[in-house]
N, C-alpha and C positions, 0 to 999 in steps of 0.2 A: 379731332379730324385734321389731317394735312392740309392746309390751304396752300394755292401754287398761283403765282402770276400767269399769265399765259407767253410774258416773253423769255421764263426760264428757260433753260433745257437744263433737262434732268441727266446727271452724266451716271451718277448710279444709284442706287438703292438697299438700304440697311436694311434689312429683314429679320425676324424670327421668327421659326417655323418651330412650333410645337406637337408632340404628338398626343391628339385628345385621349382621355379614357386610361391613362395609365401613371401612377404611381411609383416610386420618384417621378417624376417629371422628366421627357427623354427631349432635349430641343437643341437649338442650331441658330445661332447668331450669323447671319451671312452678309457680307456686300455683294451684289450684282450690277452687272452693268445695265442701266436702265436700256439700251439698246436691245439685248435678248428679249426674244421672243418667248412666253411663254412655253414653248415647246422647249425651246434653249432654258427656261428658268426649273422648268421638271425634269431636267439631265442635272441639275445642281441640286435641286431637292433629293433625288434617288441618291446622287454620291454623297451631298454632305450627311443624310442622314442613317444611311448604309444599306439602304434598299436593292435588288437586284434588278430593277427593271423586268419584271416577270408579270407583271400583272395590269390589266387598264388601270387608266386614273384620270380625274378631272381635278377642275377651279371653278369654284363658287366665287363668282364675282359679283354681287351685287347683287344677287341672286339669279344671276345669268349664269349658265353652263358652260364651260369649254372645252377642250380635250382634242381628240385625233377623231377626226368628220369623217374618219373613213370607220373608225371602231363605233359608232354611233348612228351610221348611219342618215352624217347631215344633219341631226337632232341638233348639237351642239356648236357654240361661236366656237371659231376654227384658232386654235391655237398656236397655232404658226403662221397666224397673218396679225394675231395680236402682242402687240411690246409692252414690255414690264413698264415704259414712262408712262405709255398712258392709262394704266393699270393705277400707278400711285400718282394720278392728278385727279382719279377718280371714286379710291375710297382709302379707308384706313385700315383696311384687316378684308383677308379673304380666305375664302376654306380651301386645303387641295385632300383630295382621296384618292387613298392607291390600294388597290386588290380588294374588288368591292365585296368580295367571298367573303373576306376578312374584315373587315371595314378599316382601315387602318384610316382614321382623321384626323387633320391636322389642322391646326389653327395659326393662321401667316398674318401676324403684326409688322406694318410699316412705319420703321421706327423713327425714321429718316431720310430725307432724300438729300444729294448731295451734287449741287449743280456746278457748282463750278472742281469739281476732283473727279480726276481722268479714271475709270478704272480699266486696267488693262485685261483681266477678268477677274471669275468670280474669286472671293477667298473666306474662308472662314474665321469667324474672332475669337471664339468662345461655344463652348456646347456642352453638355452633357447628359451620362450615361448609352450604354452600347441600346443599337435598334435594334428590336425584338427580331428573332426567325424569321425569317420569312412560315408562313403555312401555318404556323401554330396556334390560330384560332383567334388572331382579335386580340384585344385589352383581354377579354375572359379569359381567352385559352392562355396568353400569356402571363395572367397573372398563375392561373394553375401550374402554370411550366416553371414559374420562381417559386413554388411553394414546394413542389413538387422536388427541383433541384437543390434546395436549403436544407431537405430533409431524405439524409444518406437510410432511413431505415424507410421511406417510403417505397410500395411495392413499384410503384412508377420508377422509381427513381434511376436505376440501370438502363433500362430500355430510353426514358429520355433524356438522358446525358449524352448516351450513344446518338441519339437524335438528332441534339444538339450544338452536338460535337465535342463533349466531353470535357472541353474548357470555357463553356461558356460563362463571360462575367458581365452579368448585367452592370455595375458600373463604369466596366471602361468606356473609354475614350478618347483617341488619341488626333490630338489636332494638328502636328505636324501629320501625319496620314495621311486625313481630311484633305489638308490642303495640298500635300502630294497629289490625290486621288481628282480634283479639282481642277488644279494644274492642266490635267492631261484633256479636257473639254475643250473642243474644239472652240474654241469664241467666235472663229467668224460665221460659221457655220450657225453656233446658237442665236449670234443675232443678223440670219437673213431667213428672210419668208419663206418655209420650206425648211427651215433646216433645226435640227435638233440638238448638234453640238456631240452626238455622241459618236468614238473616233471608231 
């Protein structure tokens, strides 16, 4: 577990976000700046990981709930009134979920905090393999979707190429991208109260 003085100030935070339930292993080594607000942290989870922003998603924090109070209905700690420092002065790994159809889960290791280095925003170090379709059914459906695509005589196999988009390579990953794609998040935006960072 991270232990923290209370007279640090956390300037960013090392993260790895993993995605549960799927083989190779698809994950994301990020710095963030501990200022973003959660809401501001799940506009860099969706880019670094290549998610579309198409679907709810929350943070298991400690086994408290967070997310968008208005898609919850107030059920859930409000995500944009909460910041990633005090996030990692209070545990060492937290869950996020996106597209609960699908269950896409993720497992968020804090691998680091780094108090005295500025960051100007997010960036990514390291990551691999490409994130699954959106829609196509979860770890399950997407593992059928690689079995399915490896094998040219399967009867699937036409119909979900096309699906897919005909070039889909479950390996890539391209970190200059990434960090293109990153770049363009609004920072100040991700870290003020209200704001989600995305342009």
């Amino acid at each position: 577990m991270v232990v923290f003085c209370e007279a640090v100030v956390v300037a960013a935070v090392r993260l790895k976000i993993s995605l549960r339930g799927v083989r190779p292993p698809v994950w994301r080594r990020l710095v963030v700046p501990a200022s973003f607000t959660l809401a501001g942290v799940h506009s860099v989870f969706q880019t670094a990981m290549g998610w579309t922003d198409s679907h709810v998603h929350s943070f298991d924090i400690g086994g408290v709930l967070y997310g968008d109070v208005e898609e919850f209905d107030g059920k859930v700690g409000n995500e944009v009134r909460t910041r990633l420092s005090s996030v990692a002065r209070s545990v060492s790994r937290f869950g996020y979920e996106y597209d609960f159809g699908d269950g896409w889960e993720h497992d968020v290791l804090i691998e680091q905090v780094q108090p005295d280095v500025a960051a100007a925003g997010p960036f990514c170090m390291a990551g691999r393999r490409a994130c699954p379709p959106e829609d196509c059914g979860g770890p399950w459906g997407y593992e059928h979707l690689l079995e399915v695509l490896a094998d040219p005589g399967h009867e699937e196999h036409a119909q979900l190429s096309e699906w897919a988009g005909g070039d889909f390579d479950p390996n890539a990953f391209d970190l200059a991208e990434t960090n293109n794609l990153l770049r363009m998040i609004d920072h100040t935006a991700a870290g003020r109260p209200g704001g989600r960072g995305i342009s």
